[in-house]
C-alpha positions as CSV (number, residue, x, y, z in Angstrom):
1,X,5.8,24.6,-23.8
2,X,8.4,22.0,-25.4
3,X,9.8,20.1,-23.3
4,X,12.9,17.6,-23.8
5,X,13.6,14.6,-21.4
6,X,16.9,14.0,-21.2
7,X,17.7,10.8,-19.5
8,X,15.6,8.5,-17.2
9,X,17.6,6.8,-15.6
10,X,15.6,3.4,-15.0
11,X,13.4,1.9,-17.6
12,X,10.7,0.5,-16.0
13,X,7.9,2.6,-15.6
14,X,4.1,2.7,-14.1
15,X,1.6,5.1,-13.8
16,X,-2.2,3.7,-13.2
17,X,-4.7,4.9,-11.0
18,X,-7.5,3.6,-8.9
19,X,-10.8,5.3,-7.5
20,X,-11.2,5.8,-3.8
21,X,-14.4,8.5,-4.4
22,X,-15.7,9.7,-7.5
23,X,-16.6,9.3,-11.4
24,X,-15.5,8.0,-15.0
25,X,-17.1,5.0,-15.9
26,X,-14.8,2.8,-18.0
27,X,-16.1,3.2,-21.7
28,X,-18.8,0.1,-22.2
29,X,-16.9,-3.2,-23.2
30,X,-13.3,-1.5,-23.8
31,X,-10.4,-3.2,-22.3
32,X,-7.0,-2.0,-22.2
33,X,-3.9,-4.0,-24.3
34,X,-2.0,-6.1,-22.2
35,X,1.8,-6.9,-21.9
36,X,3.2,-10.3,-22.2
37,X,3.4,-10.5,-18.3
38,X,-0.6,-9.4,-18.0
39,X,-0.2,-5.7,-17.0
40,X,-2.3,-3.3,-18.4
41,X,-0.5,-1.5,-20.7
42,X,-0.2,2.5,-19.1
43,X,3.0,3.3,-20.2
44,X,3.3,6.8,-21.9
45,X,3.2,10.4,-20.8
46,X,0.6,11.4,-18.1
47,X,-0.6,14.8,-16.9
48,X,-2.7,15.3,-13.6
49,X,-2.9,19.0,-14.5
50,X,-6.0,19.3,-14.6
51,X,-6.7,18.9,-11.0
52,X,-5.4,22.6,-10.3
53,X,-8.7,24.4,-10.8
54,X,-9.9,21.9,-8.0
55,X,-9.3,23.1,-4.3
56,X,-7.4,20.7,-2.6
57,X,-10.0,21.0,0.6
58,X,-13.6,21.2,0.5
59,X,-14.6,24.7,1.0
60,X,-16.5,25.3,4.0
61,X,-19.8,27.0,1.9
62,X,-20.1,23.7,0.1
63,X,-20.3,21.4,2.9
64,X,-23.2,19.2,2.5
65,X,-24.6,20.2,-0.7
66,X,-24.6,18.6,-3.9
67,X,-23.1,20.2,-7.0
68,X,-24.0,19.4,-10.6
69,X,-21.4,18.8,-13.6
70,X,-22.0,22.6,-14.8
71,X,-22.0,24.2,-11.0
72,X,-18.7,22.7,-10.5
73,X,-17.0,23.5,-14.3
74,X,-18.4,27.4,-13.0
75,X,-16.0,27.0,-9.6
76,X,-13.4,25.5,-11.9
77,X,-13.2,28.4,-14.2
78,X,-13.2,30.9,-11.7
79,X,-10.5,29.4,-9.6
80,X,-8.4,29.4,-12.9
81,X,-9.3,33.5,-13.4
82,X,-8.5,34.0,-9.5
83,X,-5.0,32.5,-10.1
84,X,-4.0,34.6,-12.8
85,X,-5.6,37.9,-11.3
86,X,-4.2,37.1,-7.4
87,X,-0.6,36.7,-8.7
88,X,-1.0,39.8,-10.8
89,X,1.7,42.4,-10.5
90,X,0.3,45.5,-8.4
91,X,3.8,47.3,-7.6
92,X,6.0,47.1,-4.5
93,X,3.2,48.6,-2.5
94,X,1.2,45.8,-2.4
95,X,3.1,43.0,-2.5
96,X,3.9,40.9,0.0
97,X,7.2,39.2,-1.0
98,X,10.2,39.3,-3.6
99,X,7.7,37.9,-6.4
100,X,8.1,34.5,-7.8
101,X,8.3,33.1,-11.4
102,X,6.8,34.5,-14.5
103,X,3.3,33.2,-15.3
104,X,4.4,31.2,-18.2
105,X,5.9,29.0,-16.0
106,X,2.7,27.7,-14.4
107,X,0.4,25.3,-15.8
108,X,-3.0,27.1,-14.6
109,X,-1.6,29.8,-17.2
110,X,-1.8,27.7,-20.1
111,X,-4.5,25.4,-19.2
112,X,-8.5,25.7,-19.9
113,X,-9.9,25.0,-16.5
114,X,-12.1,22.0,-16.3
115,X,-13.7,20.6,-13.8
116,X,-13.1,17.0,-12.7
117,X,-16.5,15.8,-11.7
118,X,-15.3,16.4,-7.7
119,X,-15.9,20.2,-5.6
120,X,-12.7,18.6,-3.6
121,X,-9.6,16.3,-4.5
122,X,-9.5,15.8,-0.7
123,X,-12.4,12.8,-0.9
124,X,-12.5,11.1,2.6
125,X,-13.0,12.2,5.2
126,X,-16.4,12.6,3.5
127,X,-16.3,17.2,5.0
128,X,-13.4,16.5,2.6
129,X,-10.7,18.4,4.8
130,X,-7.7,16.7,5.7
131,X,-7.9,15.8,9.5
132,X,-5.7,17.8,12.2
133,X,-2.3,16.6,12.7
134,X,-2.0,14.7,16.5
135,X,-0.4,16.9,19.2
136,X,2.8,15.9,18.9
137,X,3.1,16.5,14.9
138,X,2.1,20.3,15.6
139,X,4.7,20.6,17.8
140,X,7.5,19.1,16.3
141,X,6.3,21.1,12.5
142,X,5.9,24.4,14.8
143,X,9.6,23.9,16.9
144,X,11.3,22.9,13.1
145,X,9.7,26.5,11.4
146,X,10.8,28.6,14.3
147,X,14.6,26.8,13.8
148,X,14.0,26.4,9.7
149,X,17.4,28.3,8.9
150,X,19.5,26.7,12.1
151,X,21.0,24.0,9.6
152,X,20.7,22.6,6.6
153,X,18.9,19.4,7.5
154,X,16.0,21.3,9.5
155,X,15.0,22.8,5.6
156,X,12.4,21.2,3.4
157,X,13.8,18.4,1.9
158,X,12.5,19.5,-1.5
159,X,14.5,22.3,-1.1
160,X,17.6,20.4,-0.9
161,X,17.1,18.7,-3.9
162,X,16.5,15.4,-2.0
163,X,12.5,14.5,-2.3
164,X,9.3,15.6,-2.4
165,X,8.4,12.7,-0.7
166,X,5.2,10.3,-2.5
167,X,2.9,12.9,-1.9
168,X,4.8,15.8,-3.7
169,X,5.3,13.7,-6.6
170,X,2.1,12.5,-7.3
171,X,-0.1,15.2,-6.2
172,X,-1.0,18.2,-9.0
173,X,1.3,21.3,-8.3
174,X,1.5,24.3,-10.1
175,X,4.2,23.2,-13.1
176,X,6.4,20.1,-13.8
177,X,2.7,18.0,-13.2
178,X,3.8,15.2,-16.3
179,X,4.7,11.7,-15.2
180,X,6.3,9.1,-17.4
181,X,5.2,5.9,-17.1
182,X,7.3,2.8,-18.4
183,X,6.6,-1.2,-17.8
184,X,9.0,-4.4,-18.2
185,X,8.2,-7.5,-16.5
186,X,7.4,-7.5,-13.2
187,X,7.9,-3.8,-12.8
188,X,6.3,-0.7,-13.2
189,X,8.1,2.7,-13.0
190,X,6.9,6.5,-12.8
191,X,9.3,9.2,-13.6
192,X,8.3,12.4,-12.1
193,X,9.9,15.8,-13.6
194,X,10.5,17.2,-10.2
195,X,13.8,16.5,-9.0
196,X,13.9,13.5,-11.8
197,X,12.7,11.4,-9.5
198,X,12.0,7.3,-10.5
199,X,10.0,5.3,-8.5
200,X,10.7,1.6,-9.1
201,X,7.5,-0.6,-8.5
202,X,7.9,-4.3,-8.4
203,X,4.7,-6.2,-8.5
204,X,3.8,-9.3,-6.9
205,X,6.9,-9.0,-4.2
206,X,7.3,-9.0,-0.5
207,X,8.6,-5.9,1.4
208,X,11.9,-5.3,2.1
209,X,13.2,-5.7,5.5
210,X,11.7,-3.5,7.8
211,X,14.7,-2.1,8.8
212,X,15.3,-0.6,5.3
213,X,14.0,2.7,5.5
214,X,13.8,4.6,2.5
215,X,12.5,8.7,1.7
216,X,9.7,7.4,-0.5
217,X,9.7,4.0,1.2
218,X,9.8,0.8,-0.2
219,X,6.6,0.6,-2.8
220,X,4.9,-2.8,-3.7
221,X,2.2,-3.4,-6.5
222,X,-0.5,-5.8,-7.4
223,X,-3.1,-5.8,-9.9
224,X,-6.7,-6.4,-9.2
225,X,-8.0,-6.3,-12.7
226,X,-7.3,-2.7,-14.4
227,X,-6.5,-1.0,-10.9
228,X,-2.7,-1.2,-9.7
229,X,-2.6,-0.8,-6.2
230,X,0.6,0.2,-4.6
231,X,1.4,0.0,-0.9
232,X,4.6,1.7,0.7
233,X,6.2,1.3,4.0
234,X,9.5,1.6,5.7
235,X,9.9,5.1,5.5
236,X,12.6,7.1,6.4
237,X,11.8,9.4,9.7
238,X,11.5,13.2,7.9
239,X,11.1,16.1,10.0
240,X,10.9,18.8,7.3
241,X,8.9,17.4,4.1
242,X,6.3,18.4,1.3
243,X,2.6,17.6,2.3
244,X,-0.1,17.6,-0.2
245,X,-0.2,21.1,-1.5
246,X,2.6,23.2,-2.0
247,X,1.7,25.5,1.0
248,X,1.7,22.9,3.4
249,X,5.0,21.3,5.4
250,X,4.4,18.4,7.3
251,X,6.6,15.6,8.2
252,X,6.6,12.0,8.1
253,X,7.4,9.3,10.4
254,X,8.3,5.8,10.1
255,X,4.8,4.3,10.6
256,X,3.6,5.7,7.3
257,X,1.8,3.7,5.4
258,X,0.6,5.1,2.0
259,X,-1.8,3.0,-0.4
260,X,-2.7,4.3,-4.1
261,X,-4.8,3.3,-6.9
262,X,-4.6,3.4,-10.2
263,X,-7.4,2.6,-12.4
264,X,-7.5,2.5,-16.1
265,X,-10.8,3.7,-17.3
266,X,-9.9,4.5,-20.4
267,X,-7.1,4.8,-23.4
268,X,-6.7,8.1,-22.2
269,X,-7.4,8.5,-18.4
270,X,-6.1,6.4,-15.7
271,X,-8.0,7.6,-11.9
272,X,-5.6,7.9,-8.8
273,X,-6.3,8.1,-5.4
274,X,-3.7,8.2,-2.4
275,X,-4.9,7.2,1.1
276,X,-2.5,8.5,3.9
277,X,-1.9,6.5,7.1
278,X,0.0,7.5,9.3
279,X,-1.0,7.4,13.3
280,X,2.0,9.9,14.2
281,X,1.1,12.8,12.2
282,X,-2.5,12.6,11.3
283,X,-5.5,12.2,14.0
284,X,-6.9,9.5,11.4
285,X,-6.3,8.3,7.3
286,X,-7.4,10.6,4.5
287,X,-7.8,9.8,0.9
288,X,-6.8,12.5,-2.2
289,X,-8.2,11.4,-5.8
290,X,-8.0,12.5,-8.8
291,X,-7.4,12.1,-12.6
292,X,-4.6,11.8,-14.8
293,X,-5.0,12.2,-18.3
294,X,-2.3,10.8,-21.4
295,X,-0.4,14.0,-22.9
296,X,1.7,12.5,-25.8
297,X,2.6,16.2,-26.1
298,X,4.1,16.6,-22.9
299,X,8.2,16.1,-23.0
300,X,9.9,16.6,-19.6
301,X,13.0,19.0,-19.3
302,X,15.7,17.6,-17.2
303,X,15.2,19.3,-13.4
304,X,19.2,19.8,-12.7
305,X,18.0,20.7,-9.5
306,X,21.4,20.5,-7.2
307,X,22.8,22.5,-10.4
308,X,20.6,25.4,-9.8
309,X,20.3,25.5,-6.1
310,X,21.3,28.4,-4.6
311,X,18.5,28.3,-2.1
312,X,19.8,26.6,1.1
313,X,23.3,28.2,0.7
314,X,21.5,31.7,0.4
315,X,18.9,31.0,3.1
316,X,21.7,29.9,5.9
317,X,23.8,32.8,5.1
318,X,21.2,35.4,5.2
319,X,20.2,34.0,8.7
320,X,23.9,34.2,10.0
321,X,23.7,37.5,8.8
322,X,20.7,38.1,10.6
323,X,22.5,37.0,14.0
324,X,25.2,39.1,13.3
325,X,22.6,42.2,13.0
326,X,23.5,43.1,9.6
């Protein structure tokens, strides 16, 4: 599809990814160009696509064994058929919702599945599932479902057009997966389709003041050779928020701390790996990683996404109608 990007809004970009698991060697004596301040020089259109025909989890048959490159481009392609065939149309009969958006719409339609040299993107712990949450997280995710359509504020906050949070705008989703990267000194900036979301990276600075608590929280980067590692804290308390698919709702609290790496490997591939901290939610860290790849071809449509929303306006009235017994 064509896309057109209408505005950024900050230009300053980043996008680079480090390794917390598996693969790509960097290409034997190549070295990416750097900037007049000494960053690597990432800045263009990247695509994690290609992560979709990966589970997220490690599924249960495969714990313990070791897959070859060819075993796990099989699973790849197969997930990519399952896609297509499970979100077939099959009449009212056998559906089990409204239906959703044409298959155009989603990159696992257009894409050729490829494997990406992992059987999970979830990478440590090493069953590669993402540990349970802690008690308390359970309950509080559990009482905000049951009251979901109460009030605005209790729905997802993607859904309001707010944020996907780091983890839903990093991690590959089933469209809108390109990220522009841009660079000036002392900065690096990723511009994520969904929502139009910028994250604004300075590098080599202290943290804000801990009191400053922010939806994505306050990032900070440093380079260790070709890997950019960014570090966020002070985030903002969220009771209803993306986690790292699109099926699962979590929350965060204000002890996460989130740490990503992006390694340059190649003119063409940077890898990226997210490791979640945080004690409040999760009975101990996990780390997601994965590739992205350039994709000059890639041009992001503006997401106009408080434009379009009829969702939480729709959702709380059809509850109050609900009440009502209508």
């Amino acid at each position: 599809m064509t896309r057109f990007l209408t505005k950024c809004g900050i230009c300053a970009s980043l996008l680079t990814t480090g390794l917390a698991a598996p693969v790509a060697a960097q290409s034997d004596g190549w070295e990416p160009e750097r900037l007049a301040d000494g960053q690597p020089n990432i800045m263009g259109m990247w695509n994690n696509s290609r992560a979709v025909f990966t589970p997220l989890e490690l599924p249960e048959e495969l714990a313990g064994q070791e897959l070859t490159s060819e075993e796990l481009q099989v699973r790849a392609e197969a997930r990519g058929r399952g896609r297509i065939e499970s979100s077939e149309w099959r009449g009212h009969e056998n559906a089990s919702g409204v239906g959703g958006y044409g298959f155009y719409w989603f990159d696992w339609y257009w894409e050729t599945p490829e494997a990406i040299g992992q059987p999970s993107i979830i990478v440590d712990p090493p069953n590669g599932r993402i540990p349970e949450r802690t008690a308390n997280a359970r309950e509080s995710v559990a009482m905000n479902m049951a009251q979901l359509h109460d009030q605005a504020t209790n729905m997802e906050s993607g859904d309001r057009c707010i944020s996907r949070g780091v983890l839903g705008m990093m991690m590959p989703t089933e469209y809108n997966n390109g990220t522009l990267i841009l660079q000036s000194t002392g900065y690096v900036v990723m511009h994520s389709e969904m929502i139009h979301n910028a994250r604004i990276i300075p590098i080599d600075r202290p943290h804000a003041n801990a009191k400053v608590k922010q939806w994505e929280g306050d990032p900070r980067g440093r380079w260790e050779g070709n890997t950019l590692i960014v570090e966020s804290t002070n985030f903002k308390a969220v009771k209803n928020i993306r986690g790292p698919s699109a099926g699962i709702r979590s929350r965060q609290s204000e002890k996460q701390h989130i740490v990503e790496r992006f390694t340059v490997v190649g003119p063409d591939e940077i890898r990226y790996s997210v490791t979640m901290n945080d004690e409040e939610t999760y009975v101990a860290p996990w780390t997601a990683a994965f590739p992205f790849n350039r994709d000059d071809e890639y041009l992001q449509f503006e997401y106009a996404c408080h434009e379009g929303n009829y969702s939480v306006p729709n959702a709380l009235g059809g509850a109050r109608m609900e009440e009502l017994g209508r």
